[in-house]
MIKOL-265817 format. One line per 5 residues: number of its first residue (from 1); their letters; for each residue x, y, z of C-alpha. Coordinates in Angstrom, 2 decimals, decimal comma. Layout:
BEGIN
NUM) A) X Y Z; ...;
***
This chain:
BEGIN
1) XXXXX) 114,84 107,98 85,71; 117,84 108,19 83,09; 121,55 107,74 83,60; 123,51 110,56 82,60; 127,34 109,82 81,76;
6) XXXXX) 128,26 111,08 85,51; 125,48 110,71 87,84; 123,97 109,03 91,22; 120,39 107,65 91,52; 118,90 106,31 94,09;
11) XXXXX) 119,53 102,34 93,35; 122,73 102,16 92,07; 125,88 100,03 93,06; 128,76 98,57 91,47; 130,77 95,35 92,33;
16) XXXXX) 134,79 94,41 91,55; 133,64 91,02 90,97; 132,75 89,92 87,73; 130,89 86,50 87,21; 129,06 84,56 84,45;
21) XXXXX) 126,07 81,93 85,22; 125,61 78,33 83,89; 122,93 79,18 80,81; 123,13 83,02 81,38; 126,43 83,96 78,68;
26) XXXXX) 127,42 87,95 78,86; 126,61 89,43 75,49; 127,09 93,08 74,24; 124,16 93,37 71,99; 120,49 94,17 73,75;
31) XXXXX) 118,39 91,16 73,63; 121,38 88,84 72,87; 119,87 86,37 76,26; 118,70 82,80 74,92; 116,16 81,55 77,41;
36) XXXXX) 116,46 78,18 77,94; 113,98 76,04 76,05; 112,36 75,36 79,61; 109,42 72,89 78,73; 111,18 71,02 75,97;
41) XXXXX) 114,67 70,19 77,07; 116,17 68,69 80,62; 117,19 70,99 82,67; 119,32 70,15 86,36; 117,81 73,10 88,82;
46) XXXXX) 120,14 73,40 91,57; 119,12 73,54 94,99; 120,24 76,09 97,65; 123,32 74,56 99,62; 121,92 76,10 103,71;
51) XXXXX) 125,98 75,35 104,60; 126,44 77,89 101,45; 124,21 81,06 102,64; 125,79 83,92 103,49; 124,24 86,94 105,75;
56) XXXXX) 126,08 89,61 105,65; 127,66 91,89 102,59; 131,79 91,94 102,64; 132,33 94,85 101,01; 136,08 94,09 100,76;
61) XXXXX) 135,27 93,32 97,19; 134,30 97,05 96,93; 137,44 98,77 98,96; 140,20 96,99 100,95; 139,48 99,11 103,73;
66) XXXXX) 138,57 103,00 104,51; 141,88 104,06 103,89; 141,63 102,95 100,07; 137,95 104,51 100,00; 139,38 107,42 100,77;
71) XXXXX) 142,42 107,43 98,10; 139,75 106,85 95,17; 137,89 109,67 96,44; 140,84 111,73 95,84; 141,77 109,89 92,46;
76) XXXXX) 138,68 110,73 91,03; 138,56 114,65 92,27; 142,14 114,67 90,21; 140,50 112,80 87,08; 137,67 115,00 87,04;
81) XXXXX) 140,03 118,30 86,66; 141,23 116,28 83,81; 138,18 115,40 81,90; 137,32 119,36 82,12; 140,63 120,25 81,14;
86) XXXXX) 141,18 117,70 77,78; 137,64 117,80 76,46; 136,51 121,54 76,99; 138,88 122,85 74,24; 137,26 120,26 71,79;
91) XXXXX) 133,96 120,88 72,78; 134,26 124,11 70,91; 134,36 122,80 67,69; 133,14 119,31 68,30; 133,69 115,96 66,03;
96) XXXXX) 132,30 112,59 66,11; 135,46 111,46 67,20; 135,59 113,70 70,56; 132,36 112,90 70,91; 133,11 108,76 71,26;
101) XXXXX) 135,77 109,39 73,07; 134,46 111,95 75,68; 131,60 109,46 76,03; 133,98 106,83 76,56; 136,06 108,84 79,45;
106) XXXXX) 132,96 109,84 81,03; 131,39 106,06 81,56; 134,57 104,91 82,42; 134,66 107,46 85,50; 130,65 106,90 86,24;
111) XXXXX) 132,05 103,61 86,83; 135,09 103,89 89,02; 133,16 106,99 90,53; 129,90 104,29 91,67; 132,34 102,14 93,09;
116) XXXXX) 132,67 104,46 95,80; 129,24 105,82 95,95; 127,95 102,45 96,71; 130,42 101,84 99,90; 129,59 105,07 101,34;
121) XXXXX) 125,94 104,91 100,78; 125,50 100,98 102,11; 128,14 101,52 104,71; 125,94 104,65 106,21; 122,49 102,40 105,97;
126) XXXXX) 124,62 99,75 108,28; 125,15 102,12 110,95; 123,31 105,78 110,20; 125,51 106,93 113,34; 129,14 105,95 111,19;
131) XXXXX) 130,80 109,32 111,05; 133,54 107,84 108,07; 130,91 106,90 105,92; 128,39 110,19 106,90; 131,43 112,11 105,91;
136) XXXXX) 132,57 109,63 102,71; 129,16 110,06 101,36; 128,63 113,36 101,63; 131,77 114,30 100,10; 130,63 111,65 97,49;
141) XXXXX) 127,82 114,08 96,68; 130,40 117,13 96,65; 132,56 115,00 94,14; 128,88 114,85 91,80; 128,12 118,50 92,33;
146) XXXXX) 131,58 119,96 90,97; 132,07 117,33 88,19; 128,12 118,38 87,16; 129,71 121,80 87,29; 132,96 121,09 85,10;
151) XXXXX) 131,35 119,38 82,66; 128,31 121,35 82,02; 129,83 122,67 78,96; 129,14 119,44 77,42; 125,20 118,90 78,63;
156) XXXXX) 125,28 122,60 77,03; 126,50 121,88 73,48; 124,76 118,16 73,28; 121,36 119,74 74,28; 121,52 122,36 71,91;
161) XXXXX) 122,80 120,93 68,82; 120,08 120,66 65,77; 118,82 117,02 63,98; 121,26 117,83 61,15; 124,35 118,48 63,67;
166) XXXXX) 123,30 115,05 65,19; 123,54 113,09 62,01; 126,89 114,80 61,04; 128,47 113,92 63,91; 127,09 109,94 63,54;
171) XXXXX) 128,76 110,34 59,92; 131,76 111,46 61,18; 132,24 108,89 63,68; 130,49 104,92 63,21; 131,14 103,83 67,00;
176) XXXXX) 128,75 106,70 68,24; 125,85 104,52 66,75; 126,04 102,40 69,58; 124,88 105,24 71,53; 121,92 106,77 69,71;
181) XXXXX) 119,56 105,62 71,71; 121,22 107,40 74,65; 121,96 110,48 73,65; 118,21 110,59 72,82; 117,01 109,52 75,94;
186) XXXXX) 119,60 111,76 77,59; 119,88 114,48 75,47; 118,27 114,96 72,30; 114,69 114,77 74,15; 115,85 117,74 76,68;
191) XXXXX) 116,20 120,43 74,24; 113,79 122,62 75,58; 114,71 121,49 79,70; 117,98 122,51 79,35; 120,62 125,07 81,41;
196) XXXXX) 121,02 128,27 79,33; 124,71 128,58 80,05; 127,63 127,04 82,99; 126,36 129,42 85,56; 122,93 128,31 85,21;
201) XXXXX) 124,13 124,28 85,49; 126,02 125,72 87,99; 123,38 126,75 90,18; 121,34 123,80 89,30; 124,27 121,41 90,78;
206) XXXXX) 124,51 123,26 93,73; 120,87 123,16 94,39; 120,81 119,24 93,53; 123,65 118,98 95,87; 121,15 120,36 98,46;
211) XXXXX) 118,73 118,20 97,70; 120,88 115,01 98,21; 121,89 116,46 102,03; 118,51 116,90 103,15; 117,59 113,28 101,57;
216) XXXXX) 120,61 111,94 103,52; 119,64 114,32 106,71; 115,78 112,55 106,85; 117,33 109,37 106,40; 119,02 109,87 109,70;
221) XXXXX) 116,18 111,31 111,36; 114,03 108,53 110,31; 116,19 105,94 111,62; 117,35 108,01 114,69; 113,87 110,20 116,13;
226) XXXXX) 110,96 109,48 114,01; 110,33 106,13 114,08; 111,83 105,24 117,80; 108,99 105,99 119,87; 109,99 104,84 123,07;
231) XXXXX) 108,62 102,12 125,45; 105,52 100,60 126,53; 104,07 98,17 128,67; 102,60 94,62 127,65; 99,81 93,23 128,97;
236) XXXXX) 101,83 90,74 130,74; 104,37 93,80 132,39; 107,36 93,19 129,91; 108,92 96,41 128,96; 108,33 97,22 124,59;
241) XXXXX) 110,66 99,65 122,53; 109,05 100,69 119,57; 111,04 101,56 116,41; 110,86 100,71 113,34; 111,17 96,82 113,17;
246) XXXXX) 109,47 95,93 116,69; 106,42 98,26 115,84; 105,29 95,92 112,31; 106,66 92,55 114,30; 104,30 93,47 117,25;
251) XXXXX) 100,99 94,57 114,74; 101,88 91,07 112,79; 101,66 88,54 115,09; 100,48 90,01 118,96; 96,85 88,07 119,12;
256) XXXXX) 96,13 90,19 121,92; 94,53 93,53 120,92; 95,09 95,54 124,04; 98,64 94,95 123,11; 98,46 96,17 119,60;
261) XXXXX) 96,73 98,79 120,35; 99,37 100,17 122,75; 102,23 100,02 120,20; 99,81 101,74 117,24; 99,36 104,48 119,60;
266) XXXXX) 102,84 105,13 120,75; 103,33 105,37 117,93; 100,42 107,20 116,18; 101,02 110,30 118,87; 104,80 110,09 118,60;
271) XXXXX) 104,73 110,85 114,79; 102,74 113,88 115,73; 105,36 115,34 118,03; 107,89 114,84 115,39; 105,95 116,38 111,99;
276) XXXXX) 106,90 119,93 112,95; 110,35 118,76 112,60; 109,90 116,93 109,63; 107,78 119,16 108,29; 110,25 122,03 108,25;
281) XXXXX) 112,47 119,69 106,34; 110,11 118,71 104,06; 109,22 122,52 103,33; 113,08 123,26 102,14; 113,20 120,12 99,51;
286) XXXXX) 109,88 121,17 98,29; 111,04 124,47 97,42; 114,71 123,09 96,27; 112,28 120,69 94,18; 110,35 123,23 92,78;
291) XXXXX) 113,23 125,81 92,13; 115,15 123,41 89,75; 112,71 122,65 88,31; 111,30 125,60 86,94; 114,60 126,82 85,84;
296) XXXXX) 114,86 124,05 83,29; 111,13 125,20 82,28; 108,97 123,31 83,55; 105,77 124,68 85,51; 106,53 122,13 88,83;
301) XXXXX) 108,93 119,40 90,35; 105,75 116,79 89,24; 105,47 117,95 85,57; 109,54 117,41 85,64; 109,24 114,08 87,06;
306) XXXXX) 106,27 113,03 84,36; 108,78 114,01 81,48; 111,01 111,83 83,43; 108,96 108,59 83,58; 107,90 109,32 79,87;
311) XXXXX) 104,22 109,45 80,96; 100,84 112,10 81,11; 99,47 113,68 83,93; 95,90 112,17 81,84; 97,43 108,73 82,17;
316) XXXXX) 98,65 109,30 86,15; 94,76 111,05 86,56; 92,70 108,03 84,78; 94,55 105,81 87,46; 94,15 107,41 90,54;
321) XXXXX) 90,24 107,84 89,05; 90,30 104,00 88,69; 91,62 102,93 91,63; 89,32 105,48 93,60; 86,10 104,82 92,11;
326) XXXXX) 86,77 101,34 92,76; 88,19 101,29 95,86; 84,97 99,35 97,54; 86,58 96,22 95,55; 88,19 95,66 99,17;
331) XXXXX) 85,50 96,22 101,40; 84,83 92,28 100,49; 88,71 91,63 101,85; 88,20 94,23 104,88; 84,82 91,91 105,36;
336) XXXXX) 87,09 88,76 105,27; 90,13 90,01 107,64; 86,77 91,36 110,54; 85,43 87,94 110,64; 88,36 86,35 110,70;
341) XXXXX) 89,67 88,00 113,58; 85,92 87,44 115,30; 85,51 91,90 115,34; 82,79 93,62 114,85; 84,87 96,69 113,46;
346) XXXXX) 88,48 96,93 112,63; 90,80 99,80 113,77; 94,07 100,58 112,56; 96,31 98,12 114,90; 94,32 95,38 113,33;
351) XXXXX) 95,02 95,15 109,65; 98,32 93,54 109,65; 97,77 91,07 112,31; 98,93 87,19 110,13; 95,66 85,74 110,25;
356) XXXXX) 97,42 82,15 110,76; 96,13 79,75 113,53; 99,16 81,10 115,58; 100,40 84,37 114,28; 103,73 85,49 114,46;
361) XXXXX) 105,34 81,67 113,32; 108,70 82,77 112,18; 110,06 81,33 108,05; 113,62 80,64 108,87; 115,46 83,02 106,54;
366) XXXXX) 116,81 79,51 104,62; 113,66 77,88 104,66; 112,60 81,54 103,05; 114,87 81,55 100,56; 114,14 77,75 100,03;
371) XXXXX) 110,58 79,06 98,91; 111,88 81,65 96,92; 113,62 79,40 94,87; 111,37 76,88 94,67; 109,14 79,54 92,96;
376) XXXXX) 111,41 80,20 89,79; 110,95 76,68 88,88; 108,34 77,86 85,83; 111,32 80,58 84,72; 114,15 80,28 82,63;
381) XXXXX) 117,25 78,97 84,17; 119,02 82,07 84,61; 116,60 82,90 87,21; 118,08 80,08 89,68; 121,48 80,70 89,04;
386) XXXXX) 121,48 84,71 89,35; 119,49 83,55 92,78; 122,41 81,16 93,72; 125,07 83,70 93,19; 123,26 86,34 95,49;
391) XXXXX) 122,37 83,85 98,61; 125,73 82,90 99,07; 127,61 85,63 97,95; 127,47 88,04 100,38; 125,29 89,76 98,15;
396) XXXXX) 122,46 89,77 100,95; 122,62 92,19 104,43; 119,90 89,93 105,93; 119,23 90,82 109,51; 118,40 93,57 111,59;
401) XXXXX) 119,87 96,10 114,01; 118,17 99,36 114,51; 119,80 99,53 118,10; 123,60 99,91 116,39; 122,00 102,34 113,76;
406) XXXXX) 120,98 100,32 110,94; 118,60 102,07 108,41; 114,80 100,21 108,08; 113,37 98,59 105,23; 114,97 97,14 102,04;
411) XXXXX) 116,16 97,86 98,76; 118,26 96,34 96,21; 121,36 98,46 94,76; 122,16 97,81 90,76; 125,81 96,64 90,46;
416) XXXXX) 125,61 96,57 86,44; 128,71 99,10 86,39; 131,19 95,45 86,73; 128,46 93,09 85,93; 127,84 91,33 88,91;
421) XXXXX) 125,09 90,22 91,06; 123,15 93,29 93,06; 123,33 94,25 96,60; 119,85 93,84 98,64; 119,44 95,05 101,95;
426) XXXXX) 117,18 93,57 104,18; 115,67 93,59 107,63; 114,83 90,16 107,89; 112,31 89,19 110,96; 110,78 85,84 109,66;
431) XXXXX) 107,07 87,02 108,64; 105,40 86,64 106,00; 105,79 90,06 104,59; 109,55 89,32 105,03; 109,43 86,49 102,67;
436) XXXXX) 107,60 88,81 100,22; 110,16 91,40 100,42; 113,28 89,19 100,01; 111,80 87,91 96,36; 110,51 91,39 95,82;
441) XXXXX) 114,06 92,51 96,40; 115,29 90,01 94,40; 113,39 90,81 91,44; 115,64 93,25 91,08; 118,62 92,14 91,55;
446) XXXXX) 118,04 88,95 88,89; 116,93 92,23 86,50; 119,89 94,20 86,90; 122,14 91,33 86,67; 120,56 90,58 83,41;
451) XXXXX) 121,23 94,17 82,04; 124,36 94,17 83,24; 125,60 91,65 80,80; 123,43 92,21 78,47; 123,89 96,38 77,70;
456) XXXXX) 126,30 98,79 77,49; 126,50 100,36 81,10; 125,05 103,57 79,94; 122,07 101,70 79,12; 121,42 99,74 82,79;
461) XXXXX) 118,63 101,85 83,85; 115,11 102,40 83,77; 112,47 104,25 84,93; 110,72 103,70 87,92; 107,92 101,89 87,24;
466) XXXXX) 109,85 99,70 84,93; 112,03 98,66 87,09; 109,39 97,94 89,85; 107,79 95,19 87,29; 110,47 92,56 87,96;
471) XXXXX) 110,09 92,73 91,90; 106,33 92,80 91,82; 106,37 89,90 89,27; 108,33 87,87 92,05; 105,67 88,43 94,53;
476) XXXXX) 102,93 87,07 92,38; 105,46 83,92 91,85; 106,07 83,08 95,40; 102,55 83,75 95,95; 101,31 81,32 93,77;
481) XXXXX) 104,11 78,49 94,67; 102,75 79,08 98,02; 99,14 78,49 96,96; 99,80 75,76 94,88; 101,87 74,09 97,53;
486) XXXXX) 100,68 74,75 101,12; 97,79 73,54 102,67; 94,84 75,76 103,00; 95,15 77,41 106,16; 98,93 78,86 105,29;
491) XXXXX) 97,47 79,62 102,04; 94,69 81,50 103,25; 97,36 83,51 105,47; 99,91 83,97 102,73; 97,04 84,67 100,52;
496) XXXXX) 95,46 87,77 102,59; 98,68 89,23 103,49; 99,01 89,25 100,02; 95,78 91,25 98,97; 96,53 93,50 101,92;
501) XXXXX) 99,53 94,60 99,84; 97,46 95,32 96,48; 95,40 97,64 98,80; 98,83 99,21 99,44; 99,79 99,32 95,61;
506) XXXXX) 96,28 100,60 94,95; 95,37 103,07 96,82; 98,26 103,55 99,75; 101,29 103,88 97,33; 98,74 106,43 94,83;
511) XXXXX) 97,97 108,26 97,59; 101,59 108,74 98,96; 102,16 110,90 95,46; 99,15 112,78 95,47; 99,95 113,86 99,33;
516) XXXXX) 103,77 115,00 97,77; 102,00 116,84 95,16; 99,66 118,99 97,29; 102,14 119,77 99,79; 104,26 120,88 97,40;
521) XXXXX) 101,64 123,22 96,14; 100,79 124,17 99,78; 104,64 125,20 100,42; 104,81 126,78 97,48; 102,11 129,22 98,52;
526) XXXXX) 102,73 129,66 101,91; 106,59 129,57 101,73; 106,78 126,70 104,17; 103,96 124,16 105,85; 103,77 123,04 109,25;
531) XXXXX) 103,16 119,82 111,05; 99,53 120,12 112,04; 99,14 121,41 107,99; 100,74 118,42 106,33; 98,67 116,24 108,74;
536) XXXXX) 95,50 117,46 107,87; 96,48 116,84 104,13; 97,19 113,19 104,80; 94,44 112,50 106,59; 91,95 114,25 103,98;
541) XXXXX) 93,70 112,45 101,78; 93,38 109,29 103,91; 89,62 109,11 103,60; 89,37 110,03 99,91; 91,61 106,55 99,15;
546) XXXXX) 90,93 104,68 102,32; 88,01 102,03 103,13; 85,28 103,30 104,93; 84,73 100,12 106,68; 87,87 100,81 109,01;
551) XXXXX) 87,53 102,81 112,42; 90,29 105,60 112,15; 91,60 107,83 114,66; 89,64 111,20 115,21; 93,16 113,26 115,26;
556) XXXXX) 94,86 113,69 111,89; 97,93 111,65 111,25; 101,52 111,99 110,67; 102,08 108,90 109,03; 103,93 110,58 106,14;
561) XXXXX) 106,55 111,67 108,63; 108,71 108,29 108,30; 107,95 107,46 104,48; 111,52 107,56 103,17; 110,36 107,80 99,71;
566) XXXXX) 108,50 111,32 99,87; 112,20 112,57 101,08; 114,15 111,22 97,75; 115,84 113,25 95,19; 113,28 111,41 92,87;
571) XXXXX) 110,31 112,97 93,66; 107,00 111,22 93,66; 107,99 107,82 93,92; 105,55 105,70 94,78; 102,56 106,05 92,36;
576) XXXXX) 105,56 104,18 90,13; 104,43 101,01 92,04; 100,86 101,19 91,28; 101,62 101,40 87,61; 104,15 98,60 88,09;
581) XXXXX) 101,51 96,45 90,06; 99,05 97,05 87,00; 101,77 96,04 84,48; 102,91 93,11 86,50; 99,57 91,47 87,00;
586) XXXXX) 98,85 91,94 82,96; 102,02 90,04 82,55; 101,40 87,24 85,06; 98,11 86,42 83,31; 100,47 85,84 79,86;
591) XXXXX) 103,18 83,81 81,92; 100,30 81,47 83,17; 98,64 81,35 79,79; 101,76 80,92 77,75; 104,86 79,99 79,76;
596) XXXXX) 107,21 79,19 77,05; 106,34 82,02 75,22; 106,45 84,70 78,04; 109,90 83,38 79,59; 111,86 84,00 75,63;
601) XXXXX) 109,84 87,85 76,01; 109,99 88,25 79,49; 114,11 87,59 79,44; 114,93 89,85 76,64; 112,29 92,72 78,49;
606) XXXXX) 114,21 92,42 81,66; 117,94 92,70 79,61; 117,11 95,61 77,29; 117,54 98,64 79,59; 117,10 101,93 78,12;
611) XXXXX) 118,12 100,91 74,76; 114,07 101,12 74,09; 112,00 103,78 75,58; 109,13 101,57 78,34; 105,84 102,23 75,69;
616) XXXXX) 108,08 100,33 72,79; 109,12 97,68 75,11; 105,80 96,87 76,89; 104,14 96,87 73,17; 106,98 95,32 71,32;
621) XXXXX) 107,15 92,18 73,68; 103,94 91,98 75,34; 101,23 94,35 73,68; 100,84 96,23 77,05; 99,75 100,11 77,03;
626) XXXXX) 99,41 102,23 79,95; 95,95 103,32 79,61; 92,90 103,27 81,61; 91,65 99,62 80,67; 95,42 98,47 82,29;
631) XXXXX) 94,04 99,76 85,88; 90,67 98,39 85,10; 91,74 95,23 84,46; 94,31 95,10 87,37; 91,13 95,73 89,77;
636) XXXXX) 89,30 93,37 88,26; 92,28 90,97 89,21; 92,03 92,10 92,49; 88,29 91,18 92,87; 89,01 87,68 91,67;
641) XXXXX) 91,54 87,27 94,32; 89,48 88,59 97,11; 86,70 85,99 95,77; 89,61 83,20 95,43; 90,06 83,67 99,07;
646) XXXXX) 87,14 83,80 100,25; 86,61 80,59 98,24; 89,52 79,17 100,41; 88,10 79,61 103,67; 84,73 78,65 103,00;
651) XXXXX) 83,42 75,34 104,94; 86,32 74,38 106,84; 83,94 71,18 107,31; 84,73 69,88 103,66; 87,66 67,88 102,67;
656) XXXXX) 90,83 68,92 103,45; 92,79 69,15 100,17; 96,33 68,17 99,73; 97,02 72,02 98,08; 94,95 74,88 98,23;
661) XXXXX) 95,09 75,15 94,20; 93,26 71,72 94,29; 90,36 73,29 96,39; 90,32 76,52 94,59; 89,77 74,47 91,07;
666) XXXXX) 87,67 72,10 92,58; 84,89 75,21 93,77; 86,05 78,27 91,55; 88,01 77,16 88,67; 91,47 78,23 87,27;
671) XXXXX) 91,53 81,42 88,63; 94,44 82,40 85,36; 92,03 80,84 82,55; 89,40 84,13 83,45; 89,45 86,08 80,60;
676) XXX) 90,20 89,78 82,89; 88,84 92,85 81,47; 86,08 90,76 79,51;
***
């Protein structure tokens, strides 16, 4: 993913506020952060305040109110006629000096111009139903299609210009050096994916603005049809909507299967009455997808989307070839979770059941963050003040609220634009997975905060998989505070939810991608692809990644009907996390080797942006490639967790340890010290 001078992406945000952390000094230059010297000098780490948590955003600090929303919207439609009409003439003949300061003009409105983005966007995820903010973001997304179009003429000229033009224009003007690695990323490397003239970009704006509508169009549908699938009746007679939170509360912590089974398949056959529906939609931003990109030259939407992510289809292939060759690694966890739960096979509506002594206790949202925090205590201080900032800022939409329209799941939105803390929205229920989420969530956040003052704007970005690495790296921190601090039967719990989700990274979030990519090629030869078509694909695709320990349903499956991500404007998403995941666990084995070390790397990784492409930055500060041996070794990670847990739970009849890390060294050593890939 890149950030053009004027653009939207699908994490973005921008704040009015502007604040600096104790230890964490704003600095211009890439890299400039100073990590505390963590194991060698005092430092005070300040706990959460619970009087001091907030729960809701304000977005006053975005917009006093609608009525100013809507005078910047019409500020920035005048400023854009402007831009066109100063800098078009120059572009003609164009010097380094135009070039600085069109640069300049342009990030200046990408600013003011995210500002609003961000209220309409989160204020439409609070309430999907909000007509002011339906309408305020989609004229939003009119507002990026015509400045696209009136500015083309300069994505024209910097796309087309030769090496030597380049370096005249750098000699002409100093300050553009500051940029370089920008107009590379941006430009320079497009030359051959580039419009041919204005009515080409033209075109290609109109059909992005498409593709935005029908992103915001299945967000609604989502929220509002697919994943409300109407009541059912507990064993004990009480009435149970399903939607999207109740559905996962229900799977996660009902002991009694009758019960779970119920809500799966309400669910399960609901889906399949709304895929024709979906599917249509679906059908229309495969072919938008497919269009655009093959008039910028490529062969397909996934080839564009490679180029993207600066990655191979060989290194994308040697993954998915990993990851399903060894996909048995989990048969040993799927083992684990069956005789836990006292089955003799598992189905479906049993693999997220908490496998706690009384499943379903609810984490108090401040005794969640409480643990989130606690878990930094190994990272440099800026971690725990970046933290502070967002838990009682207002930083956090915590809690939720399907029934007055609120959208499901969680994300975090970058507010680098004004340098302040990010917004993450949540939908808080008090399980475990919720704690995971929150410091998944927040991962991001403490990386884009870091950017933000470390970069020029232009360079707070990243692609995908990059900026998944922060998040995931969270979840292997509050996992092991959790492990090192818990006794065994909470770790054991927090521990297999935990390998549950590296089946998801491994083979759920692959498979997502590969599903995208096929029924793209399916609509592309048949024009369009029904319901009953796109859930045969999953489910083929189901088995081919899937365990073959667990009982499936007979009928195909329409699970992909409610997956926001296949919906985005940036297509094939998820196999991002996967790589991520890989990454992440290559880099947790340094942390836990080297602390010191990896925090002064780690710090400096997380502030550099764009201003490196990812292969220089994983090598420069870590020695990381994306090859083959990276998804080896991550699965060989995996099998030493599945054998750490089963180490946990083995004969409950011996001592009970004051932490589960003291059991796990006492019978299976330090799980870190194995030398993985060896």
């Amino acid at each position: 993913m890149k950030r053009e001078v004027f653009t939207w992406v699908a994490v973005l945000g921008i704040s009015l506020l502007f604040f600096v952390f104790t230890g964490c000094a704003a600095s211009a230059e890439a890299g400039a952060w100073t990590p505390s010297e963590i194991l060698n000098e005092e430092y005070t780490f300040e706990e959460l305040n619970p009087n001091e948590i907030t729960t809701e955003w304000n977005d006053s600090y975005l917009f006093s109110g609608r009525e100013a929303a809507q005078e910047e919207l019409e500020r920035l439609k005048q400023r854009s006629v402007e831009i066109n009409e100063t800098f078009r003439p120059e572009f003609k003949v164009l010097s380094g000096p135009s070039l600085l300061n069109y640069i300049e003009t342009e990030k200046e409105f990408s600013r003011s111009f995210d500002v609003l983005y961000i209220y309409a966007y989160t204020g439409l995820n609070k309430n999907v139903n909000d007509q002011f903010f339906s309408s305020l973001l989609e004229d939003a997304q009119d507002l990026a299609t015509e400045h696209g179009k009136s500015t083309s003429f300069a994505t024209l000229k910097l796309t087309s210009l030769s090496t030597e033009e380049w370096e005249q224009l750098f000699s002409e003007e100093p300050g553009l050096e500051e940029y370089r690695p920008y107009f590379e990323a941006v430009y320079i490397r497009f030359a051959e994916h580039r419009p041919e003239d204005e009515i080409q970009a033209a075109y290609l704006a109109d059909i992005e603005n498409q593709r935005m509508k029908l992103q915001t169009e299945a967000f609604s549908k989502i929220t509002n049809n697919v994943t409300r699938a109407g009541n059912i009746t507990l064993e004990s007679g009480e009435e149970y909507a399903v939607n999207s939170q109740s559905f996962y509360t229900l799977l996660s912590t009902d002991q009694s299967r009758e019960n779970r089974k119920r809500c799966y398949d309400q669910r399960f056959y609901h889906l399949i009455d709304e895929s024709d529906s979906m599917a249509a939609l679906y059908s229309e931003k495969s072919r938008l997808d497919d269009l655009a990109a093959k008039e910028l030259n490529y062969n397909d939407s996934y080839e564009a989307c490679l180029y993207d992510l600066y990655l191979t289809d060989s290194q994308v292939d040697e993954m998915n070839s990993v990851f399903k060759e060894r996909k048995d690694i989990f048969e040993g966890y799927n083992d684990f979770r069956k005789t836990k739960l006292g089955l003799e096979t598992l189905k479906p509506y049993d693999l997220s059941l908490e496998l706690t002594e009384e499943p379903g206790e609810e984490y108090t949202y401040v005794d969640a963050l409480k643990g989130v925090q606690k878990s930094y205590a190994g990272m440099d201080p800026c971690f725990n003040d970046i933290f502070l900032e967002m838990a009682t800022g207002n930083f956090i939409d915590v809690y939720p609220d399907p029934e007055y329209g609120k959208q499901p799941g969680g994300y975090c939105y970058e507010l680098c634009a004004l340098q302040a803390p990010a917004l993450i929205f949540m939908n808080y229920n008090g399980l475990i997975s919720d704690q995971k989420t929150l410091t998944h969530e927040l991962g991001h956040g403490i990386n884009f905060y870091l950017m933000g003052n470390s970069v020029d704007y232009l360079y707070c970005t990243g692609q995908i998989y990059e900026m998944e690495i922060p998040s995931t790296f969270n979840e292997e921190l509050f996992v092991d505070y959790v492990v090192e601090n818990s006794d065994r039967d909470t770790a054991v719990a927090v521990f297999a939810q935990h390998i549950g989700e590296y089946q998801n990274y491994f083979a759920f979030q692959p498979m997502i991608t590969e599903f995208e990519w096929k029924a793209h090629q399916l609509c592309a030869e048949n024009g369009n692809a029904s319901g009953a078509e796109l859930n045969a694909l999953w489910t083929e695709l189901f088995m081919e990644y899937g365990s073959d320990s667990i009982e499936y349903y007979a009928e195909d499956s329409a699970t992909w009907t409610y997956i926001n991500h296949i919906y985005l404007t940036n297509n094939y998403y998820t196999f991002n996390y996967a790589v991520s995941k890989a990454i992440t666990l290559a880099l947790f084995k340094q942390y836990k080797e080297d602390p010191e070390t990896f925090n002064e790397n780690y710090i400096v990784y997380l502030s550099a942006g764009t201003t490196l492409t990812p292969e220089e930055k994983l090598i420069k500060y870590f020695g990381i490639e994306i090859n083959r041996q990276l998804f080896e070794d991550a699965m060989d990670v995996v099998e030493l967790r599945i054998a750490q847990l089963e180490e946990l739970e083995k004969d409950r009849n011996r001592p009970k340890f004051e932490s589960a890390t003291e059991s796990m060294n006492v019978y299976s050593g330090s799980f870190w010290k194995v030398p993985v890939g060896e």
